[in-house]
C-alpha positions, 0 to 999 in steps of 0.5 A: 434632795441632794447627796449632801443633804442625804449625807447629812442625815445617814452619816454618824455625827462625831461622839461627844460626853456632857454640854459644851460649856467652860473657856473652850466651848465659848471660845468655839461658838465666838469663833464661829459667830465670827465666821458667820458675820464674815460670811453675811458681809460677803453676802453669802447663802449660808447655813452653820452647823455647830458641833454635829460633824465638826466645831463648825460646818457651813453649807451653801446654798442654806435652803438646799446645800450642796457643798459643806466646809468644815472648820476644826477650831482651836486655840492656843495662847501661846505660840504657832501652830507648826507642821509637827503640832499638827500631826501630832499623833494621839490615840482617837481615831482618826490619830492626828489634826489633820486625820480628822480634817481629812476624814470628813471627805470620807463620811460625807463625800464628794460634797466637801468643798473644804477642810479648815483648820481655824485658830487664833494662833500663827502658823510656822510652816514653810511655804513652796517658795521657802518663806515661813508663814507668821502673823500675815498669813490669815489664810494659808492653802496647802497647795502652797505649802512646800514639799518637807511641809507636805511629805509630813502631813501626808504621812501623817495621813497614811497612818489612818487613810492608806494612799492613793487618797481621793481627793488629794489634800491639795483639793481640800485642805487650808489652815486660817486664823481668826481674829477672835482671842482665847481671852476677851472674845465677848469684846472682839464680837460685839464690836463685830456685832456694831459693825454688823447693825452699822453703827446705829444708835440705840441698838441694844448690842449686848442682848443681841450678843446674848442672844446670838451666842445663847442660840450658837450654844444650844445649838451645839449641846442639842443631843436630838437624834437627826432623822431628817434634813428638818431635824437637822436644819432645826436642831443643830444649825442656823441659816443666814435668813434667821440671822438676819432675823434675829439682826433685824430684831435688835434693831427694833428693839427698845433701848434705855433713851426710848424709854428714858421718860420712866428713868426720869421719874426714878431720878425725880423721886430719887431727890435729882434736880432738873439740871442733874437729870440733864446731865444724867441723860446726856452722860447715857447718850455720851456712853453709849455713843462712845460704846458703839464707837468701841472706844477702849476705856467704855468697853473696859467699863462696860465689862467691869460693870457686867462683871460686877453685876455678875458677881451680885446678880441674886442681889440685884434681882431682889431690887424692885428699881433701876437705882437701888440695883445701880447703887448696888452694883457701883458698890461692887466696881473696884476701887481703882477702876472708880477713879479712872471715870466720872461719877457720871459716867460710872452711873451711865454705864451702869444704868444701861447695862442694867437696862439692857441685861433687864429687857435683853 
């Protein structure tokens, strides 16, 4: 054991009312599966914890942690976060942004190796050198901030954590953006999710999306009391081990061109020639080797089909086959969307979304 992993379990983990659901929530556990595969290419041990302490905590090493990094994520649509925003006093204790940022050195203790605050937005603070940070700041330090910029978060700090402070903010403290958008983060993570399987064909990139933001968000709304380290690890987090896992899974798994023998047949029965079949199947290869190159016009497909498939889903589960629930679904796509592409194309991505969405 070691003082962070004691501290894990003694310290009191935040409040929270009801299951973490609605844009927000979702935007919190894209974010933080964002920060987990930015983590697994720089190839480091890892565990996340979501929603215990923070959004988003992660520790290093997975097995027997010994230094935590805690991320309080926000978003934003309009506009940067500025010096004032984030101290912004309100009437929770701790009262401003950066009070709850801070007061995880006081819980946890000397373990804390970093306070972050993550968002999508910009951040209009002024540097020690007196330029403004903008969009190219993706990773800001507060050592590097300037002193009007630290006179203020600093007393904004007193309010809740009299000085002297141990540690002082400069040690803990940085603000970073994300990539991760308030609106099309599913897009923004699977193409993430491409490039984390390595641009391989056939994997299966939305049931593994699915399952990886379902686990994150179980996770996160898992109210079981902690009494051990174990619970902790079992309940509330996920180490890059089983990330890997879960990665390797998907790789495995089946996609729509290795079962395409049973497709075929539907498409036999379904009154199809020889040569329609062929260009059925080639129109598959095509999309889905356009989806996993993320080129925007199979991605903008592939949402509006699963939007659409969304919408009629009771439906499309009454269909005993691939085709009647296909047809239901092209019925349902908006007319100025049906236009854009080949007929062929709409059925390519229709019927692997289908497939993925039956067998993910």
């Amino acid at each position: 054991m070691t003082a962070l992993t004691t501290a894990l379990v003694t310290a009191k983990p935040r409040e929270k009312a009801g299951s973490r659901t609605g844009s927000r929530y979702a935007f919190q556990a894209h974010v933080s599966l964002a920060k987990m595969l930015e983590l697994r290419r720089s190839g480091a041990d890892f565990r996340a914890i979501f929603d215990h302490f923070d959004d988003l905590a992660i520790l290093t090493p997975s097995k027997c942690p010994d230094q935590v990094e805690f991320f309080q994520i926000k978003g934003k649509q309009q506009g940067s976060w500025t010096a004032a925003s984030l101290c912004k006093v309100d009437d929770e204790v701790p009262r401003t942004i950066v009070g709850k940022m801070y007061h995880h050195t006081q819980t946890i203790g000397a373990s804390v190796a970093g306070c972050v605050f993550l968002t999508n937005a910009s951040f209009g603070l002024t540097l020690a050198d007196g330029t403004k940070t903008g969009i190219d700041h993706t990773k800001i330090f507060y050592a590097s901030l300037g002193s009007e910029d630290k006179t203020r978060f600093a007393a904004a700090l007193e309010n809740d954590f009299p000085s002297p402070r141990s540690p002082a903010e400069d040690e803990v403290f940085s603000f970073e953006r994300t990539i991760v958008p308030v609106t099309g983060y599913d897009l923004v993570l699977k193409g993430l999710l491409v490039d984390a399987v390595e641009n391989k064909e056939g994997v299966v990139v939305a049931a593994l999306y699915r399952t990886l933001i379902q686990d994150i968000t179980s996770r996160a709304n898992d109210t079981t009391v902690c009494l051990n380290l174990s619970d902790v690890f079992t309940h509330k987090s996920l180490g890059c081990e089983e990330m890997d896992q879960i990665l390797a899974a998907a790789e495995k798994r089946r996609g729509i061109l290795d079962v395409w023998k049973t497709v075929d047949e539907e498409l036999k029965d379904a009154g199809r020639t020889p040569m329609e079949r062929i260009k059925g199947q080639t129109a598959v290869v095509n999309y889905l080797r356009d989806r996993s190159m993320r080129k925007r016009q199979a991605e903008t497909l592939a949402q509006e089909v699963y939007g659409a498939s969304q919408l009629i889903s009771a439906r499309v589960r009454t269909c005993d086959n691939l085709l009647a629930a296909a047809d239901l679904i092209r019925t349902s796509l908006p007319s100025s969307l049906v236009s854009q592409y080949e007929q062929l194309t709409i059925e390519a991505a229709i019927l692997v979304e289908l497939y993925e969405s039956f067998n993910g």
